[in-house]
mmCIF file of the N, C-alpha and C atoms, coordinates in Angstrom:
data_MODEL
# 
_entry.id   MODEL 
# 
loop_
_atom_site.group_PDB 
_atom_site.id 
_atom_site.type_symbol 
_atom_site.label_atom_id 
_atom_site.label_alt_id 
_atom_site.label_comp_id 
_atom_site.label_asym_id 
_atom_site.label_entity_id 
_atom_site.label_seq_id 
_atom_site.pdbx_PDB_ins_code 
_atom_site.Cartn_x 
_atom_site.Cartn_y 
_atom_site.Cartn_z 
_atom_site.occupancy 
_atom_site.B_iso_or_equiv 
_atom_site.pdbx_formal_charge 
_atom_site.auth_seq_id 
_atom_site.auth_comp_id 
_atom_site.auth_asym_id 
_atom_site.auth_atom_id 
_atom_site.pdbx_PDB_model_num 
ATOM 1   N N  . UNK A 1 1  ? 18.539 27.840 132.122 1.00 0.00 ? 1  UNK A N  1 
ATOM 2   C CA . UNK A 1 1  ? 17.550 27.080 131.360 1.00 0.00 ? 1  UNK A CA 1 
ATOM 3   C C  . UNK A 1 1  ? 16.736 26.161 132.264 1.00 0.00 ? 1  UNK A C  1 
ATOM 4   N N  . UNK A 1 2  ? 16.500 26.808 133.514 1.00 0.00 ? 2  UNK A N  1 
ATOM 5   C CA . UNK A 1 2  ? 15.682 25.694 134.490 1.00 0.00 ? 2  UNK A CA 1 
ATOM 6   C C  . UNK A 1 2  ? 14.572 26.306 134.177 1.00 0.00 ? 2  UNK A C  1 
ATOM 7   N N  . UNK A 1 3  ? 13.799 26.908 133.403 1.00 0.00 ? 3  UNK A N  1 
ATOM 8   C CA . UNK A 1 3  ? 12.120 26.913 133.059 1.00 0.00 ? 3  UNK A CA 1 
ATOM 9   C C  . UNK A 1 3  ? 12.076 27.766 134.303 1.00 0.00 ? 3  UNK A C  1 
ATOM 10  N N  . UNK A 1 4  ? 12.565 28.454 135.132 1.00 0.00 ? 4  UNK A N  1 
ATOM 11  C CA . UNK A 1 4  ? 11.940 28.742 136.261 1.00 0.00 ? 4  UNK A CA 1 
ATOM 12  C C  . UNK A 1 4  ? 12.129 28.518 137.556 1.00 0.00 ? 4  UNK A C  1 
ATOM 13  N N  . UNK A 1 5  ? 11.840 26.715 137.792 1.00 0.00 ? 5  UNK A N  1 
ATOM 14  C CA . UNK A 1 5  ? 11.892 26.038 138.619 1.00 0.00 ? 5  UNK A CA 1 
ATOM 15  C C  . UNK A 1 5  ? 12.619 26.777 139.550 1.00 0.00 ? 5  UNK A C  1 
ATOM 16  N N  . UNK A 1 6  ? 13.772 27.015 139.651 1.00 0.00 ? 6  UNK A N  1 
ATOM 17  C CA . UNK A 1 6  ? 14.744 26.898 140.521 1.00 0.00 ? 6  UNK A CA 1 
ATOM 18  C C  . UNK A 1 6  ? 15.522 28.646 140.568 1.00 0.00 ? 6  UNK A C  1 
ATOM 19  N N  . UNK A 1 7  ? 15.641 29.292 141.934 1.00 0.00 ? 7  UNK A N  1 
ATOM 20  C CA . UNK A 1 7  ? 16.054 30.625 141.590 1.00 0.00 ? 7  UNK A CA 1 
ATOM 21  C C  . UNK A 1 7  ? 17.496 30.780 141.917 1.00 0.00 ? 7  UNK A C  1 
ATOM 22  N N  . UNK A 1 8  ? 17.431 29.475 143.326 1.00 0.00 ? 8  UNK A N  1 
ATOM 23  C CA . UNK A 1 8  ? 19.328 29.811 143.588 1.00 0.00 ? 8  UNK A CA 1 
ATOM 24  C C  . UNK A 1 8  ? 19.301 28.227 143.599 1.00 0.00 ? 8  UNK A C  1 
ATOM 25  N N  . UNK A 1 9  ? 20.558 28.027 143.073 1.00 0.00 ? 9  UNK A N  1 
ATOM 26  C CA . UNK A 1 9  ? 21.214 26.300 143.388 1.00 0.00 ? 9  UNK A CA 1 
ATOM 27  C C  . UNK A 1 9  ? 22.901 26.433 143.989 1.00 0.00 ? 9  UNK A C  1 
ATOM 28  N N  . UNK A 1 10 ? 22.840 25.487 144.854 1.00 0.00 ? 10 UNK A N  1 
ATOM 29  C CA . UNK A 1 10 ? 24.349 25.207 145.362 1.00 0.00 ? 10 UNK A CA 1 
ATOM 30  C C  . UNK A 1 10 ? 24.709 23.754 145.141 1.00 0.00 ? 10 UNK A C  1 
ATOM 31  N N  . UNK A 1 11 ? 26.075 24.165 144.905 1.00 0.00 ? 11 UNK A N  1 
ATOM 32  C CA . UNK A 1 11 ? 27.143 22.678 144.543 1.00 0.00 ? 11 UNK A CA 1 
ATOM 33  C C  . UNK A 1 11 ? 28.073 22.740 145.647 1.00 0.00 ? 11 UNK A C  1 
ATOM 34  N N  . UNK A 1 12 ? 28.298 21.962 145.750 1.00 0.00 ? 12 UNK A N  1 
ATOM 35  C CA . UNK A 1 12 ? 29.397 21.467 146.772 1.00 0.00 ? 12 UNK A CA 1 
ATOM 36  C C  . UNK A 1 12 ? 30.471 20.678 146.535 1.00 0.00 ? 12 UNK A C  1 
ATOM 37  N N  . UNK A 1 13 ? 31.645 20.357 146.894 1.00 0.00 ? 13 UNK A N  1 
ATOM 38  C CA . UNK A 1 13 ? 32.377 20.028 145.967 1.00 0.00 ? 13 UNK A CA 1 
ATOM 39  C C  . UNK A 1 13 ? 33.255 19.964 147.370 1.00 0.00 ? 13 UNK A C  1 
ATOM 40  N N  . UNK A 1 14 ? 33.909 18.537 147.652 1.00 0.00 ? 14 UNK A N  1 
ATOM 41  C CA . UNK A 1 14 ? 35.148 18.414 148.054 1.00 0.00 ? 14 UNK A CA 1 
ATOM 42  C C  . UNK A 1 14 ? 36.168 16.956 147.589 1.00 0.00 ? 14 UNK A C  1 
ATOM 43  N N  . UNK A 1 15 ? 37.091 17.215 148.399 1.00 0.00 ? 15 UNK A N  1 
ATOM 44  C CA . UNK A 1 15 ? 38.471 15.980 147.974 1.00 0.00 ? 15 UNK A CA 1 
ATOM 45  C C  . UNK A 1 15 ? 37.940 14.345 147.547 1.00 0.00 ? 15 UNK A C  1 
ATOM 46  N N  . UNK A 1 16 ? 36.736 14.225 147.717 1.00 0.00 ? 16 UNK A N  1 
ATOM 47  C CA . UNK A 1 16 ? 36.459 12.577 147.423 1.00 0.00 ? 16 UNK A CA 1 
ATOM 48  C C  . UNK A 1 16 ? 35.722 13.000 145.727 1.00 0.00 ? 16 UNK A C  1 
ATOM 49  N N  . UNK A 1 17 ? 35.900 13.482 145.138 1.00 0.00 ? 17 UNK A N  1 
ATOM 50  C CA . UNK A 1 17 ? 35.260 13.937 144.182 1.00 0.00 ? 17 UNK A CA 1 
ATOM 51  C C  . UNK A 1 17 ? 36.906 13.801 142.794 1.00 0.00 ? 17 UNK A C  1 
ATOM 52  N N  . UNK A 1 18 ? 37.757 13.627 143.782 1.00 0.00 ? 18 UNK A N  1 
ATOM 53  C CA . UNK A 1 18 ? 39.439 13.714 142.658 1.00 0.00 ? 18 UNK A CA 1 
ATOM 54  C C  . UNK A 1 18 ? 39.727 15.157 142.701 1.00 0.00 ? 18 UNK A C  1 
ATOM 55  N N  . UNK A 1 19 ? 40.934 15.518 141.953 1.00 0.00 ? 19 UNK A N  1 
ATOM 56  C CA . UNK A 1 19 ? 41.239 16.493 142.074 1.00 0.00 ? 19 UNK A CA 1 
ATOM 57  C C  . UNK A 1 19 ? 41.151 17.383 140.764 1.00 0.00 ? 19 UNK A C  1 
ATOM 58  N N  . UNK A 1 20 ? 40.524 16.206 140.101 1.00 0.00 ? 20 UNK A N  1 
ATOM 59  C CA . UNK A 1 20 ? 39.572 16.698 138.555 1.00 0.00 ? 20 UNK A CA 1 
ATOM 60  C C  . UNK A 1 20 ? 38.563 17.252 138.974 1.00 0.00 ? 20 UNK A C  1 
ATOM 61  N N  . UNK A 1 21 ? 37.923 16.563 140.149 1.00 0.00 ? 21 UNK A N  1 
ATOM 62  C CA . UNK A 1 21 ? 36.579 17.691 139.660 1.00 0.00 ? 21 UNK A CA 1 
ATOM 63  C C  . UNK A 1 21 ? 35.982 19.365 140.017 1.00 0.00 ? 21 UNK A C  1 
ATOM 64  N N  . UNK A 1 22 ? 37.637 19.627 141.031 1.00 0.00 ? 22 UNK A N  1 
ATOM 65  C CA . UNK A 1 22 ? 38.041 21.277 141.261 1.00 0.00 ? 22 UNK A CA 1 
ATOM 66  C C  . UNK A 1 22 ? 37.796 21.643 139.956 1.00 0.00 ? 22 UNK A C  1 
ATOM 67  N N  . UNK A 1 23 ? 38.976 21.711 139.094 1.00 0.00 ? 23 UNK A N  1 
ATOM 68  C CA . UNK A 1 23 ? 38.638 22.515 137.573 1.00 0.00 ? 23 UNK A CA 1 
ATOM 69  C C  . UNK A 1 23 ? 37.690 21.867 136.452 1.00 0.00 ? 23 UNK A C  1 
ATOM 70  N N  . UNK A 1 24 ? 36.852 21.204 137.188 1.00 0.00 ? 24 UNK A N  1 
ATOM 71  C CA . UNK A 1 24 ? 35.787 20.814 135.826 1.00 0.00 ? 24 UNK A CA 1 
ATOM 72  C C  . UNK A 1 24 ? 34.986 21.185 136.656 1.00 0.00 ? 24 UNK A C  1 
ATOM 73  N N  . UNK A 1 25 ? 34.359 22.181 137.554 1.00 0.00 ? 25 UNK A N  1 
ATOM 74  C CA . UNK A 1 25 ? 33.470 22.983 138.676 1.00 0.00 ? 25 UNK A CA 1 
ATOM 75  C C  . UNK A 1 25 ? 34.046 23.892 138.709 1.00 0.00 ? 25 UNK A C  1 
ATOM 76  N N  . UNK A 1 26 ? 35.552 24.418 138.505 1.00 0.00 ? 26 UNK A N  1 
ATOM 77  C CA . UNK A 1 26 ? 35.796 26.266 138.066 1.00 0.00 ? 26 UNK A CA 1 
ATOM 78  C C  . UNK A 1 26 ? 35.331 26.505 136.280 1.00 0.00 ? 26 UNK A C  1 
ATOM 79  N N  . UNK A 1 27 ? 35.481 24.820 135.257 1.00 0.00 ? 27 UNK A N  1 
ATOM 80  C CA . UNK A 1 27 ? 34.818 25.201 134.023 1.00 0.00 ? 27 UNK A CA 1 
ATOM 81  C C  . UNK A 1 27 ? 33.247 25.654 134.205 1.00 0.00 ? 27 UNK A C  1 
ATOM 82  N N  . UNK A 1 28 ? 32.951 25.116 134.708 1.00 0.00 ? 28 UNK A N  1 
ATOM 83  C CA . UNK A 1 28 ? 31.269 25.092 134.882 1.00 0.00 ? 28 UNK A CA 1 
ATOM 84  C C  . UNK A 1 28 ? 31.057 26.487 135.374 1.00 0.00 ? 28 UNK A C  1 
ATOM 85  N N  . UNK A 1 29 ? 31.733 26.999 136.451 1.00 0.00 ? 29 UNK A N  1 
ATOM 86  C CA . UNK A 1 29 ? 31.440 28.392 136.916 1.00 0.00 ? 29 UNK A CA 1 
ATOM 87  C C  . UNK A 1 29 ? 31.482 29.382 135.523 1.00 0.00 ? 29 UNK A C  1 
ATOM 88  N N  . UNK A 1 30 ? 32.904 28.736 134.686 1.00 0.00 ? 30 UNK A N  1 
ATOM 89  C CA . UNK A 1 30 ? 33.310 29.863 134.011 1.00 0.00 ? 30 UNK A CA 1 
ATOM 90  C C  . UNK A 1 30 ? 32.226 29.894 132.860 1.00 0.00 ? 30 UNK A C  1 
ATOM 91  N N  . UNK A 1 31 ? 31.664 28.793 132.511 1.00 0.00 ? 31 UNK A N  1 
ATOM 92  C CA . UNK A 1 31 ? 30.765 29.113 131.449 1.00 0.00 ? 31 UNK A CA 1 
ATOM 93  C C  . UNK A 1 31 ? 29.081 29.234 131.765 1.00 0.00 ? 31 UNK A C  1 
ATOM 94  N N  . UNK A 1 32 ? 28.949 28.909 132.990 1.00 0.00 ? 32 UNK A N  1 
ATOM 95  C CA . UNK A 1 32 ? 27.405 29.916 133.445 1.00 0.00 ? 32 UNK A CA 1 
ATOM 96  C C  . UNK A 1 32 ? 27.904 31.565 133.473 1.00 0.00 ? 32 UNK A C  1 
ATOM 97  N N  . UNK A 1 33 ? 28.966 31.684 134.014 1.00 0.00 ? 33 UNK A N  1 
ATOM 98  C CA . UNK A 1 33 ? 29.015 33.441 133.704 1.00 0.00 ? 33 UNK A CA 1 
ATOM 99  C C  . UNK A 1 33 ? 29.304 33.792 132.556 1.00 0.00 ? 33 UNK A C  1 
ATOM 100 N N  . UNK A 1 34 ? 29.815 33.148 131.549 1.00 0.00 ? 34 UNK A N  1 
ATOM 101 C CA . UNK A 1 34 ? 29.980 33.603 130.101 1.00 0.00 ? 34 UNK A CA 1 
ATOM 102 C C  . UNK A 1 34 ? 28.348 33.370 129.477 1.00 0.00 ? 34 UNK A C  1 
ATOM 103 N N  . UNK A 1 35 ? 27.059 33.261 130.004 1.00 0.00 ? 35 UNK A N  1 
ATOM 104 C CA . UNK A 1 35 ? 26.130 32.449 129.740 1.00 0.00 ? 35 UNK A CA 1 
ATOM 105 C C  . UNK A 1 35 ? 25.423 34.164 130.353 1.00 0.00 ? 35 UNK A C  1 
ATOM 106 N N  . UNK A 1 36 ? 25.891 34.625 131.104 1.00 0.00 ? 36 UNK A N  1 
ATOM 107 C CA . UNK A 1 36 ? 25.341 35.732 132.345 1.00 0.00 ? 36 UNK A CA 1 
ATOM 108 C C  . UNK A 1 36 ? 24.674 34.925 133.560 1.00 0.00 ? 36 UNK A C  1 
ATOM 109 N N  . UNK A 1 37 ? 24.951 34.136 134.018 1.00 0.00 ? 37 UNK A N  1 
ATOM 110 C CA . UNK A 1 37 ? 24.657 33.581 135.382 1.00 0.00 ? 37 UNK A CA 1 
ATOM 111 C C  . UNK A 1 37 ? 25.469 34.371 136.286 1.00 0.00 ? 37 UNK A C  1 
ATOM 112 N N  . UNK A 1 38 ? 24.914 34.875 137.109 1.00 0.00 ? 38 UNK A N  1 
ATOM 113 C CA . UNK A 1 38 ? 25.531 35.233 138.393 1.00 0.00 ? 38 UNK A CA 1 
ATOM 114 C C  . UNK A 1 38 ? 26.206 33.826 139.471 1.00 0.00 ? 38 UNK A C  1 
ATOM 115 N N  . UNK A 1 39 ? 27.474 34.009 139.600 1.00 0.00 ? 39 UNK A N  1 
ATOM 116 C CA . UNK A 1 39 ? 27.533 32.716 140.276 1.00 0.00 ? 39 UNK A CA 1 
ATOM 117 C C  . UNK A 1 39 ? 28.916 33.093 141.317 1.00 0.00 ? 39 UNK A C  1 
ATOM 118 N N  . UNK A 1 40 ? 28.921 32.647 142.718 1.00 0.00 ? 40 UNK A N  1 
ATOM 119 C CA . UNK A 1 40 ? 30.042 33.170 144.292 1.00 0.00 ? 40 UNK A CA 1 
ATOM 120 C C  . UNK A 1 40 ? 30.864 31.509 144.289 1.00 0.00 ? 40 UNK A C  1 
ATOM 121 N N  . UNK A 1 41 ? 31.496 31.667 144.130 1.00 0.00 ? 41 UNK A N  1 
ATOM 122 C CA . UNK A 1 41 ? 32.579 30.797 145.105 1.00 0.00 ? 41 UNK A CA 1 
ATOM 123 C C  . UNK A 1 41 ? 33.357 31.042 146.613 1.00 0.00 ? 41 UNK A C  1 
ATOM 124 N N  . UNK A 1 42 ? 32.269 30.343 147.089 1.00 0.00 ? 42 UNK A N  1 
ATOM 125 C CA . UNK A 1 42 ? 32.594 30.103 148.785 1.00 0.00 ? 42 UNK A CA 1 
ATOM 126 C C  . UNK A 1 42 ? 33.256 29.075 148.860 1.00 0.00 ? 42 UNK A C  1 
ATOM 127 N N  . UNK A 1 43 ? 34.680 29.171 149.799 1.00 0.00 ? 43 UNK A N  1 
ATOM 128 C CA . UNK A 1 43 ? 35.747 28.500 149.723 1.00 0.00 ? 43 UNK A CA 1 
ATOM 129 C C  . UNK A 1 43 ? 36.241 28.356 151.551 1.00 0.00 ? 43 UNK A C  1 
ATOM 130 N N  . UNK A 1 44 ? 35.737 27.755 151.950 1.00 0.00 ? 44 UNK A N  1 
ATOM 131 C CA . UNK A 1 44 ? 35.505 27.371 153.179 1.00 0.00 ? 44 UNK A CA 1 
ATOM 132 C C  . UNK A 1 44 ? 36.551 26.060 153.871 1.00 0.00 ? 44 UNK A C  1 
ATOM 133 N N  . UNK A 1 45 ? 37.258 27.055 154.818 1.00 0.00 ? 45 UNK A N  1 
ATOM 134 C CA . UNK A 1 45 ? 38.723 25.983 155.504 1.00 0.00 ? 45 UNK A CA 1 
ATOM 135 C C  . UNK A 1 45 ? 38.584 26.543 156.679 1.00 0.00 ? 45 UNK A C  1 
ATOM 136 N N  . UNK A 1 46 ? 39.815 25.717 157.696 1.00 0.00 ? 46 UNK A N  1 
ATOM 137 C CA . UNK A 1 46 ? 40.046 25.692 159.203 1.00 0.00 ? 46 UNK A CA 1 
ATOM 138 C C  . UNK A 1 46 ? 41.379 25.639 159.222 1.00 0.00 ? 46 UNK A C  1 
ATOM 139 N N  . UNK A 1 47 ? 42.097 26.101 160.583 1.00 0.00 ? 47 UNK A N  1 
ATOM 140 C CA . UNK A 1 47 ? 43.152 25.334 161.071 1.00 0.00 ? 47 UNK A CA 1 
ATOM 141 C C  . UNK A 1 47 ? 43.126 23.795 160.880 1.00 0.00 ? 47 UNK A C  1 
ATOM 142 N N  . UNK A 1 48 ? 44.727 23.071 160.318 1.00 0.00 ? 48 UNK A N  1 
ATOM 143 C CA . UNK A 1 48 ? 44.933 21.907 160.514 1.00 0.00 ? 48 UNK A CA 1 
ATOM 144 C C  . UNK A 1 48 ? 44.161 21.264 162.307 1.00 0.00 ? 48 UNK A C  1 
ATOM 145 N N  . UNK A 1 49 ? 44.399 22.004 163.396 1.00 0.00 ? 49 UNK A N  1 
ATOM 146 C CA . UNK A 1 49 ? 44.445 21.470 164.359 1.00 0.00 ? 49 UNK A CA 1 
ATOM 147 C C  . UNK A 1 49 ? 42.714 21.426 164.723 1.00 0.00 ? 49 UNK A C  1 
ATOM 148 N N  . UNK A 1 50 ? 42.267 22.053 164.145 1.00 0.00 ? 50 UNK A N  1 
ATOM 149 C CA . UNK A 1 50 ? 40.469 21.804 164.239 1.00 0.00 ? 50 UNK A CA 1 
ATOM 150 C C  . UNK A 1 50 ? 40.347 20.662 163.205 1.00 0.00 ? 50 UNK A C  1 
ATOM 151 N N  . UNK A 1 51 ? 40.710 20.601 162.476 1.00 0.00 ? 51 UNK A N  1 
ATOM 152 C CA . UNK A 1 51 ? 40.306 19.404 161.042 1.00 0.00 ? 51 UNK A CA 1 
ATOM 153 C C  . UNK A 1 51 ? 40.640 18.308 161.537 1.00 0.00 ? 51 UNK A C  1 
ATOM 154 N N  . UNK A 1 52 ? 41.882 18.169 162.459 1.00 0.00 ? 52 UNK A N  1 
ATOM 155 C CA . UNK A 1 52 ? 42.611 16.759 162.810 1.00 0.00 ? 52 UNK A CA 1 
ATOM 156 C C  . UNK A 1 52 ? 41.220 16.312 164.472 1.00 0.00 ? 52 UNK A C  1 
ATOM 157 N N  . UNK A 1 53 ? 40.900 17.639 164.666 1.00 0.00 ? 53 UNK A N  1 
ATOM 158 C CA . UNK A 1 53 ? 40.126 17.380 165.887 1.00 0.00 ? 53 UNK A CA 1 
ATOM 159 C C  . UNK A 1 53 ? 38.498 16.904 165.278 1.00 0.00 ? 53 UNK A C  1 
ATOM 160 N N  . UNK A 1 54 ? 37.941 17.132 164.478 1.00 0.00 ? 54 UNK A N  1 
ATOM 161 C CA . UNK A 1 54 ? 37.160 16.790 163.838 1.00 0.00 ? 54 UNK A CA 1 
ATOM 162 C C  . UNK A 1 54 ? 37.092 15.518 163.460 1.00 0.00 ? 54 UNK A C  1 
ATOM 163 N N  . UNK A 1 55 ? 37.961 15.083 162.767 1.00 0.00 ? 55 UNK A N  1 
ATOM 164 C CA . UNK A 1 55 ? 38.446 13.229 161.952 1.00 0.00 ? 55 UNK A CA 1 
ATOM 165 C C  . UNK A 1 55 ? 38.433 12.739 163.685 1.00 0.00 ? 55 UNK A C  1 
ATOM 166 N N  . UNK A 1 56 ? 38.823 13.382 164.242 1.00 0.00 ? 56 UNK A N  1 
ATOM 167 C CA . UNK A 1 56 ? 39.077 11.928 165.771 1.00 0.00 ? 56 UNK A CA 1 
ATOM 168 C C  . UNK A 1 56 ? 37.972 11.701 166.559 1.00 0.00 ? 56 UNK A C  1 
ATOM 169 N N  . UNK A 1 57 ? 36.998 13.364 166.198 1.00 0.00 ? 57 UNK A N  1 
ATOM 170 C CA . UNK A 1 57 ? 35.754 12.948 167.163 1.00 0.00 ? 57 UNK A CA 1 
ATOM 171 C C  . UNK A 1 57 ? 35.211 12.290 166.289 1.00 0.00 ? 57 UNK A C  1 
ATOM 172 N N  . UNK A 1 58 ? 34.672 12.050 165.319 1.00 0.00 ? 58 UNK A N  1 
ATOM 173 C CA . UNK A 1 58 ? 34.185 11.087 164.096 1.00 0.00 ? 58 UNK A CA 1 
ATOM 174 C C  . UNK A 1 58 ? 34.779 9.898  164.272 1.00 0.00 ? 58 UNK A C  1 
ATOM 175 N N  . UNK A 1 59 ? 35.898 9.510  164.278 1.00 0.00 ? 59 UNK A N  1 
ATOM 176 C CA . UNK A 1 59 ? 36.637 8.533  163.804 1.00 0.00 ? 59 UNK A CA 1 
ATOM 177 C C  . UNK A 1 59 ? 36.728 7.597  162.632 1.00 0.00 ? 59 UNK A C  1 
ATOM 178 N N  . UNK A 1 60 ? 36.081 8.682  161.742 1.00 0.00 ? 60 UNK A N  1 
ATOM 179 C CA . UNK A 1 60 ? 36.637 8.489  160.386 1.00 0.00 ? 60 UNK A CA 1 
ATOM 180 C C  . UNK A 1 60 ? 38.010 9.013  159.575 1.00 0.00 ? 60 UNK A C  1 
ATOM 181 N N  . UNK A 1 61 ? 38.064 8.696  158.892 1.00 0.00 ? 61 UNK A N  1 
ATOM 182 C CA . UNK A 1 61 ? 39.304 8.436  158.030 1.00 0.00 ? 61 UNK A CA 1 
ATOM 183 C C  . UNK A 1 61 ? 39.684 9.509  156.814 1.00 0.00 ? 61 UNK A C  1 
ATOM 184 N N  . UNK A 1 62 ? 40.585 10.224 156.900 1.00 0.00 ? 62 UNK A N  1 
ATOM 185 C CA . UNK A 1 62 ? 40.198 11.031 155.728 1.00 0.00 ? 62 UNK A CA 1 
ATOM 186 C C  . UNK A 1 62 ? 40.201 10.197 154.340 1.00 0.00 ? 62 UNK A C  1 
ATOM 187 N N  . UNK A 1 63 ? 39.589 10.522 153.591 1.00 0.00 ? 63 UNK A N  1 
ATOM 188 C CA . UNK A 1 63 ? 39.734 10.447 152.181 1.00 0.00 ? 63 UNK A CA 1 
ATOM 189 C C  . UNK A 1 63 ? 41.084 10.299 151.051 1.00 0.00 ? 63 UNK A C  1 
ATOM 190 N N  . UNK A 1 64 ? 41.909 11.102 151.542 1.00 0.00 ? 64 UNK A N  1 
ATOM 191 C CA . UNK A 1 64 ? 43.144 10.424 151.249 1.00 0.00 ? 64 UNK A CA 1 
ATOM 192 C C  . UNK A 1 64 ? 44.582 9.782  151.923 1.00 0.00 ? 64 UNK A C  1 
ATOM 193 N N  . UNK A 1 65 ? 43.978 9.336  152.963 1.00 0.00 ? 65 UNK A N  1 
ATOM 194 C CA . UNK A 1 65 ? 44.683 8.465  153.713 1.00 0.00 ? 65 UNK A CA 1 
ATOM 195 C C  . UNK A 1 65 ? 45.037 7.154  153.080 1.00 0.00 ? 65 UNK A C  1 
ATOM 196 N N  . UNK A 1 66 ? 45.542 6.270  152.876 1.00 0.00 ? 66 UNK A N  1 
ATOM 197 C CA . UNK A 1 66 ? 45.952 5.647  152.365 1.00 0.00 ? 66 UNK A CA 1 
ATOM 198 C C  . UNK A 1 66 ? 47.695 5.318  152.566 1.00 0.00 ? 66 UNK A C  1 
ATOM 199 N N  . UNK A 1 67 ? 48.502 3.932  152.458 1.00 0.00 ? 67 UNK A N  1 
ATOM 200 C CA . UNK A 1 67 ? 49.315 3.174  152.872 1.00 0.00 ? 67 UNK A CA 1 
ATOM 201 C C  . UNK A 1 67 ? 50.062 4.120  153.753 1.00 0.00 ? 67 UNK A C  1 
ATOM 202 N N  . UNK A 1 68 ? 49.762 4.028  154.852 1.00 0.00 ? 68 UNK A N  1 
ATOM 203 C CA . UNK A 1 68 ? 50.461 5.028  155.590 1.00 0.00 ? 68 UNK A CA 1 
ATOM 204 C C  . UNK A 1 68 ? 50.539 6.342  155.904 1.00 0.00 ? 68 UNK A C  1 
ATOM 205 N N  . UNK A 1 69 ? 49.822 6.850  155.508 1.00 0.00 ? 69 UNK A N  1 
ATOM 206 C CA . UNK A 1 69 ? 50.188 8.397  155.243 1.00 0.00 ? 69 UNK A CA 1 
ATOM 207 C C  . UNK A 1 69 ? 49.197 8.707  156.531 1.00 0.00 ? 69 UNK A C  1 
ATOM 208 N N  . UNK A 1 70 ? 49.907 9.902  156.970 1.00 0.00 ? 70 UNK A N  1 
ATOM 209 C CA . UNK A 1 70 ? 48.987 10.582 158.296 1.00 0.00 ? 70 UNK A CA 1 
ATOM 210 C C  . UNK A 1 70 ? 47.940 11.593 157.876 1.00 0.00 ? 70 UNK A C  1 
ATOM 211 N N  . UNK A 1 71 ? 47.355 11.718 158.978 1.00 0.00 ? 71 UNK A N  1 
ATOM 212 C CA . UNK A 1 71 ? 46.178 12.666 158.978 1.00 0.00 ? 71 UNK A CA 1 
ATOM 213 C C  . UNK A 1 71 ? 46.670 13.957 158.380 1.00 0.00 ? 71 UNK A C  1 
ATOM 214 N N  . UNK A 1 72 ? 47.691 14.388 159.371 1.00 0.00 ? 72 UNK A N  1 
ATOM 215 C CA . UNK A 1 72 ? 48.336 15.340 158.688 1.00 0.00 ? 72 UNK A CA 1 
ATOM 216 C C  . UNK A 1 72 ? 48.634 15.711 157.402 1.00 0.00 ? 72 UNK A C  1 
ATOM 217 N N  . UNK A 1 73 ? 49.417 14.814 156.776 1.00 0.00 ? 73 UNK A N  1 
ATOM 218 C CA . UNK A 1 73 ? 50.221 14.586 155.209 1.00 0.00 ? 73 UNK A CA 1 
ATOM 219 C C  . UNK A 1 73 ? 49.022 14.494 154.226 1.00 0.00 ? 73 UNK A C  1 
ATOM 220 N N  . UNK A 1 74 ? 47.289 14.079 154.280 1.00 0.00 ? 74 UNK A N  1 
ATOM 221 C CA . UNK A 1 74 ? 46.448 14.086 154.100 1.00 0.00 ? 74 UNK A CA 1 
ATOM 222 C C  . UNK A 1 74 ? 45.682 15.295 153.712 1.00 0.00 ? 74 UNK A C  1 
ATOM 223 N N  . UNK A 1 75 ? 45.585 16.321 155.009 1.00 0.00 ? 75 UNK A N  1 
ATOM 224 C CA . UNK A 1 75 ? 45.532 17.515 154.946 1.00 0.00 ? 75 UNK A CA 1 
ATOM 225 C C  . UNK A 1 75 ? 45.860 17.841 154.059 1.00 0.00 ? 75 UNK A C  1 
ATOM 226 N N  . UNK A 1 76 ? 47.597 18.302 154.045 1.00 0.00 ? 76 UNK A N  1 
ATOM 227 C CA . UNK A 1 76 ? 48.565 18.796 153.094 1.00 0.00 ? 76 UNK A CA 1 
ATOM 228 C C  . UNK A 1 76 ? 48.090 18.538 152.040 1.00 0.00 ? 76 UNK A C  1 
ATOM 229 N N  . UNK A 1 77 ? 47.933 16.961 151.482 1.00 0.00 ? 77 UNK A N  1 
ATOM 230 C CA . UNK A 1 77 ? 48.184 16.851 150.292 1.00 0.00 ? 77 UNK A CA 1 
ATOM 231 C C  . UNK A 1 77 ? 46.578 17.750 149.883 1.00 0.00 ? 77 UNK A C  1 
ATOM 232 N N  . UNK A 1 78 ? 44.939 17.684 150.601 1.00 0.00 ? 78 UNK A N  1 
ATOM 233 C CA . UNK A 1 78 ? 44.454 17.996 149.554 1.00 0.00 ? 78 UNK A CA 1 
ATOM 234 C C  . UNK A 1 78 ? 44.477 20.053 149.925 1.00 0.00 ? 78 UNK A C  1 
ATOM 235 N N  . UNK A 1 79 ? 45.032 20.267 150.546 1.00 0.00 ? 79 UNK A N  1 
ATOM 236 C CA . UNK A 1 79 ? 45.163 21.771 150.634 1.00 0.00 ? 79 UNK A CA 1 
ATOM 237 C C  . UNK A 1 79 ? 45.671 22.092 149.212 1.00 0.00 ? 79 UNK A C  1 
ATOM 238 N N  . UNK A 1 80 ? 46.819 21.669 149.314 1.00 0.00 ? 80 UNK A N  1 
ATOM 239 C CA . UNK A 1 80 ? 47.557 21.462 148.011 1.00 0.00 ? 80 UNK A CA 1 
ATOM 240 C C  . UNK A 1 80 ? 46.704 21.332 146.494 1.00 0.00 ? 80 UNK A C  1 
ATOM 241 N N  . UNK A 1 81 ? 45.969 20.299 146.223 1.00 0.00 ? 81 UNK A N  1 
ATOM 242 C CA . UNK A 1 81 ? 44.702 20.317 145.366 1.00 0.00 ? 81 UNK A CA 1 
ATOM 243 C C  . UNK A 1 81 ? 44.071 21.226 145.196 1.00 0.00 ? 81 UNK A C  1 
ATOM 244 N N  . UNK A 1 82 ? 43.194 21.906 146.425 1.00 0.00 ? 82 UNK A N  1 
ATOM 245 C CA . UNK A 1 82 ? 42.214 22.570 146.306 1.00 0.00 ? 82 UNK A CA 1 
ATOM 246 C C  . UNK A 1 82 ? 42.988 24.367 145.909 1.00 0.00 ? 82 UNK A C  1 
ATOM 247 N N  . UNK A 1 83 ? 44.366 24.297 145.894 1.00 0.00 ? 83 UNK A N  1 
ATOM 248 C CA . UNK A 1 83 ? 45.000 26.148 145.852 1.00 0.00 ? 83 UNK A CA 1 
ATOM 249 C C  . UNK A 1 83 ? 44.889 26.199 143.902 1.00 0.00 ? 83 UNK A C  1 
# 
């Protein structure tokens, strides 16, 4: 119902978003294709040991880091989320 405007759109979607808004973005997929939207889920990861190398050249923080928890355990937890 974009009038036109628009022929392809992308969403993006990662861990600072909660782990609500994975399945309220697989609802959304599911009801543009019940709608006939053509719509791909690209699901895009690395080795832990590139991701941990990434956060250090940045030296930012992941997103769910918090009282302690390592970079690592971080990882884990949103791998875990996103399966």
């Amino acid at each position: 119902s974009s009038d036109g405007r628009y022929d392809r759109v992308a969403l993006v979607s990662d861990i600072r978003g909660g782990s609500d808004s994975f399945s309220e973005l697989l609802d959304v997929i599911e009801k543009l294709k019940s709608e006939g939207t053509t719509c791909r889920l690209l699901y895009l990861s690395a080795n832990v040991e590139t991701i941990i190398k990434r956060y250090k050249e940045t030296r930012r923080t992941h997103p769910l880091m918090e009282d302690g928890i390592s970079l690592e355990q971080a990882i884990g937890m949103e791998r875990e989320i996103a399966e």
